[in-house]
C-alpha positions in Angstrom: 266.2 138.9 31.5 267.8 139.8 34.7 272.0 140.6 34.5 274.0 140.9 37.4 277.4 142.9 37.1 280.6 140.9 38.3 281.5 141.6 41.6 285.4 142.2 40.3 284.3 145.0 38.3 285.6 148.4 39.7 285.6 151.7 38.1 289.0 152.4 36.5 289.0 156.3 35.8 287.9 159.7 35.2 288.0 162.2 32.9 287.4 165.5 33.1 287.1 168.3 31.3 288.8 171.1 32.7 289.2 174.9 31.8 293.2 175.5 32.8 295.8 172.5 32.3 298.6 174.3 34.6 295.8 175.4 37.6 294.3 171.1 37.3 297.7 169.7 37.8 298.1 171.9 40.5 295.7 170.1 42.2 296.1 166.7 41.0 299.7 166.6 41.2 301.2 168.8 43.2 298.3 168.8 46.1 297.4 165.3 45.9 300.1 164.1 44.5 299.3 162.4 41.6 302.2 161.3 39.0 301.9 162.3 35.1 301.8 159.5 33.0 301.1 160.7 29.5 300.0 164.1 27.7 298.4 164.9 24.7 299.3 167.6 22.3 299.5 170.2 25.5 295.5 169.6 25.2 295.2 166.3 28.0 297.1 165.2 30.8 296.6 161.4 32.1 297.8 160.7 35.6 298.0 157.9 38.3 299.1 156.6 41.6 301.2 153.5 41.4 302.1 152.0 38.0 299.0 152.4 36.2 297.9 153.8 33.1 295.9 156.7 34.2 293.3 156.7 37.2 292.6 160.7 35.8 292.4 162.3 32.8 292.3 166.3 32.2 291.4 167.5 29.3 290.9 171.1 27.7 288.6 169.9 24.5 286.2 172.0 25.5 288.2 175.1 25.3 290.6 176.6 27.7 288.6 179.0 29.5 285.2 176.9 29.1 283.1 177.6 32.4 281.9 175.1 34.3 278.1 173.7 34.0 275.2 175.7 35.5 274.3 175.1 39.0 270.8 173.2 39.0 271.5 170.9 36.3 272.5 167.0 35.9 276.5 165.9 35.8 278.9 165.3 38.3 278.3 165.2 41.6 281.5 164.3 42.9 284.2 161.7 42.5 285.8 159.5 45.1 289.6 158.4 45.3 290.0 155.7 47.8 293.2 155.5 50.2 294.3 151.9 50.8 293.9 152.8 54.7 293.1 155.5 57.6 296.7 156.6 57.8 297.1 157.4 54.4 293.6 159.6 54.5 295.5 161.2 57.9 298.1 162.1 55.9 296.4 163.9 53.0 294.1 165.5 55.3 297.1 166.9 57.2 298.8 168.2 54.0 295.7 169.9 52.8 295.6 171.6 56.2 298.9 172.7 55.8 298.7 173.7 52.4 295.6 175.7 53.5 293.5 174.2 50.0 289.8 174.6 51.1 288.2 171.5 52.5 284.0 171.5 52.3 283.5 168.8 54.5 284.7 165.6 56.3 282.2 163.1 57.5 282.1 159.9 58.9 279.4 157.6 56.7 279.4 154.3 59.0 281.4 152.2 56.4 284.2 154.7 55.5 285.7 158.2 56.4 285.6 160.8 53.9 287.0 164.7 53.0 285.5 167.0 50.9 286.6 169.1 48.6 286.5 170.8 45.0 289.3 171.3 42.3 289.7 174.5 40.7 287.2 173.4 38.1 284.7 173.3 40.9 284.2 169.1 40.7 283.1 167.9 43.7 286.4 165.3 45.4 285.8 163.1 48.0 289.3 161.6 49.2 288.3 158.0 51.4 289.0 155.5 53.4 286.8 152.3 53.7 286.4 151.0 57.6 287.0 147.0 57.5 283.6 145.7 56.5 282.7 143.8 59.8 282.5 147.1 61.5 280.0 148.5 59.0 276.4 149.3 60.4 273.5 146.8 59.3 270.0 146.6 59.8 268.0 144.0 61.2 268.4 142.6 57.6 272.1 142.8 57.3 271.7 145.5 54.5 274.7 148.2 54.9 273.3 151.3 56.7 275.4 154.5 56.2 275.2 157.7 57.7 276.8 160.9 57.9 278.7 162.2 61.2 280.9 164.8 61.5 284.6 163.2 61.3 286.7 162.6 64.3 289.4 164.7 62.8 291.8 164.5 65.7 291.2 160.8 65.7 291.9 160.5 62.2 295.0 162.4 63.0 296.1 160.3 66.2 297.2 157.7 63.0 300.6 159.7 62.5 301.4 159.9 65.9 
């Protein structure tokens, strides 16, 4: 029998095990800017954007300290956080820059524009903006072709001028 997911359904948050609390929330909240919601017995941290529950969780179950997993194996790739337009991935670019955090990457996929780069856990954060879906590239078919280009970062910047 063949199922077909609702096309309403989004993914609602993360959680991630991490080995230092303080160095996390560096990241999360004081980098990107994320607001603190809720903790847990100085052992989990939720946080959001906005008004909701948590969009990430940080937790040290593991074992403050626990290293991260082996290189070569299955798990996280990376995450994505999606900004609600091209001005508001200009301007977390530009504070990253600033801030001097290390950024792996910044491409141009076709149907969104994306930044690279990893928290101090080593998970893999993609920070995005999607391009209005009429502009996306399609095959002969109409199926979604992305790609990966080098981002026009002085373009992206142009959007705080």
């Amino acid at each position: 029998m063949s199922y077909e997911i609702h096309p309403h359904v989004k993914i609602g948050h993360i959680h991630l095990t991490v080995s230092d609390l303080e160095k996390s929330l560096s990241f999360y909240k004081d980098i990107l800017g994320f607001n603190i919601t809720a903790t847990f017995n100085n052992s989990a941290v939720f946080l959001s954007s906005g008004n909701y529950h948590h969009h990430i969780a940080l937790n040290t179950w593991a074992g403050k300290g626990a290293p991260p997993p082996p290189k070569g194996t299955t798990g996280l790739y990376h995450f994505a956080i999606l900004y609600p337009n091209r001005r508001e991935l200009a301007k977390i670019f530009k504070r990253i820059w600033e801030l001097n955090y290390p950024i792996e990457g910044a491409s141009d996929h076709g149907v969104s524009e994306s930044i690279y780069l990893r928290d101090p856990d080593g998970n893999g954060v993609e920070l995005y903006a999607d391009k209005m879906p009429e502009y996306w590239p399609r095959d002969e078919n109409g199926n979604v072709v992305m790609v990966t280009k080098s981002l026009d970062v002085k373009s992206l910047l142009s959007e705080l001028d």
